[in-house]
N, C-alpha and C positions, 0 to 999 in steps of 0.2 A: 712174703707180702707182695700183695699186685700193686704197680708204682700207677700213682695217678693219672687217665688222660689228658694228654694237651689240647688245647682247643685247637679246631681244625683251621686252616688256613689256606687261604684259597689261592686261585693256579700263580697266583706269580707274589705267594710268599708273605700275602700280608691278612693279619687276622679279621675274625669280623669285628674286634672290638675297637680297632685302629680302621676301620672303612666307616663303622656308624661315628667313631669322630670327628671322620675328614667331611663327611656327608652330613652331621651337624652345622658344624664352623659355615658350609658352603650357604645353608638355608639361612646362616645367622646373617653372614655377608650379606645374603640378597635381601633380606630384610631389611638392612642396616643402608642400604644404596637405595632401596625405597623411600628411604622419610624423606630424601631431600625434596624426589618429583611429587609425593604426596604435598610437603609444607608450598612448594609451588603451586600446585595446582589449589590449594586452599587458599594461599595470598591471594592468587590471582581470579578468583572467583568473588571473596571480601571484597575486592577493589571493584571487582568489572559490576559486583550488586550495589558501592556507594555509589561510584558513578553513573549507573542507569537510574540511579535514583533522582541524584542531581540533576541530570539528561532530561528527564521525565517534568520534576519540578519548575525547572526555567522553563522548556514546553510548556507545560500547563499555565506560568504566568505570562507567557508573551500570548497566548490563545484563547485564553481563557473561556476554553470548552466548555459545558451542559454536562459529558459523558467524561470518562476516564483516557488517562495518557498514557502510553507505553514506550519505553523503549530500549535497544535490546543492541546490545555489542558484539557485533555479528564477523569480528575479525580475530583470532586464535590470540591465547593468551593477549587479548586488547588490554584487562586490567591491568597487567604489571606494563604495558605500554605506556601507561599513563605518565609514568615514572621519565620518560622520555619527553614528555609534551606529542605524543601521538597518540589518539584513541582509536584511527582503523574507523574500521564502516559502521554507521550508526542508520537501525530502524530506528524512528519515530511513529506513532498513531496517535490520531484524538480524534473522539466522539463528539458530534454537536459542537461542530466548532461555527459562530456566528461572524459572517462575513458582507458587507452590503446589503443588510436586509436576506440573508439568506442564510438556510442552518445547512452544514454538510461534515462528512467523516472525512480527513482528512490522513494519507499517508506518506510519508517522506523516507526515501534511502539516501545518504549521502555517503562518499567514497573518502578513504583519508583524511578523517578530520583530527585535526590537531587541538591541543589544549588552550590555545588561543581564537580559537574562532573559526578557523579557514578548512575549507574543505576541495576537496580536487572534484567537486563539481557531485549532480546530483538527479533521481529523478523522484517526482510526485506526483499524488492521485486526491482529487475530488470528487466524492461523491455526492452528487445531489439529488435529493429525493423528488420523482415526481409530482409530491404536492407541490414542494417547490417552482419546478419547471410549469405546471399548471399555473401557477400565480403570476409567474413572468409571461406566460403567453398571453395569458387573459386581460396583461397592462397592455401587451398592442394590440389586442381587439377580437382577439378568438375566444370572446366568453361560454362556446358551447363545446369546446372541445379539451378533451381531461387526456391527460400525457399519460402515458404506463407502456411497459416494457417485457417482450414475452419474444423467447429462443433469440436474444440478439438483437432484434427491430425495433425499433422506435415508435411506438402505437399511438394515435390522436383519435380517441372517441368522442361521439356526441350529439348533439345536430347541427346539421350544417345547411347551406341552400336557403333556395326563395321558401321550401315547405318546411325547414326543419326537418327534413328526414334524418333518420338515424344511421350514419357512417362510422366507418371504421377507417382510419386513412394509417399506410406507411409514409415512412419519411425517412430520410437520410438526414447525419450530423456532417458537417464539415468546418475545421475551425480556420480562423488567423491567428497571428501570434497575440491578439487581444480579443477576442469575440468567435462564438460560434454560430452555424446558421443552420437551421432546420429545415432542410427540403421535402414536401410531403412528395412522393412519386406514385402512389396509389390509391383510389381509394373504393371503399366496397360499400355500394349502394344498393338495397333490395335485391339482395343476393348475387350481384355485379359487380367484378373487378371492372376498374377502369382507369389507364394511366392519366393522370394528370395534365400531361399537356395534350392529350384525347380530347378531353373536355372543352376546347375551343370549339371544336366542329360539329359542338352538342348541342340544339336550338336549346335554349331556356337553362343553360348551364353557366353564363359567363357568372352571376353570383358566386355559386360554387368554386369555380375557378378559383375566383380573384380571394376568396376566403383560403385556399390552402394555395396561395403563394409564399415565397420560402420568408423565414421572420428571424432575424440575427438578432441575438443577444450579447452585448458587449459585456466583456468579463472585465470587472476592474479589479481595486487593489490587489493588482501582484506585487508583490516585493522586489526589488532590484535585482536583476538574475534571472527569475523566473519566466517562463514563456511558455504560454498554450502551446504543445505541440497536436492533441488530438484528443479525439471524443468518441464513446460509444456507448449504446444502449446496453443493460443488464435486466436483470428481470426484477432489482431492487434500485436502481435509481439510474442516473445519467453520469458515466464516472468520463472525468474532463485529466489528460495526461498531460503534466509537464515536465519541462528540461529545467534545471535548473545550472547555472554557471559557477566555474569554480571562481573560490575565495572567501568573503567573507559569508558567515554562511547565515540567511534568510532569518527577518527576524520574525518572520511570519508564513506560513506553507500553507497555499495551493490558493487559488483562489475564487471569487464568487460570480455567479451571472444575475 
């Protein structure tokens, strides 16, 4: 009688039936060492979604926007931070937010903010639509000229002058820490550029002139903290940049011209 074979067994003695166990157990381990950073990273998403909720909601009631609020916990594991009294960096957004008579989209990042209120300081954005800025120019006197924005520049069309011709004029924004000012520096008449302060040693120009002299728009209700730092033209409105200061954090962002 032929005696049974043995299962073979590989170079250093050990079978295959004992290597697919140990190579079992190993895949069980790593499984089993999984659920914790799985049930973390679930906690901590639970949380960081109540809290952008929260975030979003008190947003939306100090604003009380036209459009929708967002906002988004933009520092790693933030939700289980919370647990701390630290929430880390928070996006803010809101659509049609109505400010002095003026509608604009407003955006806020703040740095370290804690569950108490304080943040290590902050920066924000207002955008305000050219029909806007149209409405503001036309309160000081430029009722012929319609604001819009095209590759960057600040554009004033309409007519202008002793004949009402039909201009095109650039302009420069530059702010203070409470108001900005519109410098027009060109403008293009029957197919003629011509600088701005050209136009003094233009017979029959000085109207023209005195019509694109530069016209500041005082920005009020900023919130405590906040400060114009800068402005620039978009091809969708006039977006206006602030700083904002650490500690208590703004009960209100960005402000209006």
């Amino acid at each position: 009688m032929t005696a049974s074979s043995a299962r073979p067994a590989d170079r250093f003695g050990v079978s295959d039936h004992v290597t697919g166990n140990r190579r079992s157990r190993i895949r069980i381990l790593v499984a089993i060492t999984a659920i914790p950073a799985a049930l973390v990273c679930a906690a901590d998403l639970l949380v960081e979604h109540s809290t952008e909720g929260r975030i979003a909601a008190r947003a939306a009631g100090r604003l009380k926007p036209d459009g929708p609020v967002h906002a988004d916990l933009t520092t790693p594991l933030a939700g289980l931070r919370t647990f701390a009294g630290d929430i880390g960096d928070i996006a803010v957004s809101a659509e049609g937010v109505r400010r002095q008579h003026t509608v604009m989209d407003v955006s806020v990042r703040l740095r370290d903010v804690t569950t108490g209120g304080d943040s290590a300081g902050g920066t924000g954005t207002a955008t305000v639509g050219y029909d806007q800025v149209t409405r503001r120019l036309r309160a000081l006197g430029d009722d012929g000229l319609t604001a819009g924005g095209q590759a960057g520049a600040l554009l004033l069309s309409g007519s202008a002058g002793r004949l009402g011709l039909p201009v095109v004029v650039r302009a420069e924004v530059s702010t203070t820490a409470d108001a900005l000012t519109i410098t027009p520096t060109t403008v293009s008449v029957l197919g003629r550029r011509v600088a701005v302060p050209d136009l003094a040693a233009r017979p029959g120009a000085s109207r023209l002139r005195d019509e694109l002299a530069p016209r500041t728009l005082a920005v009020t209700g900023l919130p405590r903290g906040v400060t114009l730092t800068s402005a620039h033209a978009t091809d969708h409105g006039l977006v206006l940049a602030f700083s904002i200061a650490a500690g208590p954090t703004p009960t209100a962002a960005g402000g209006a011209v």
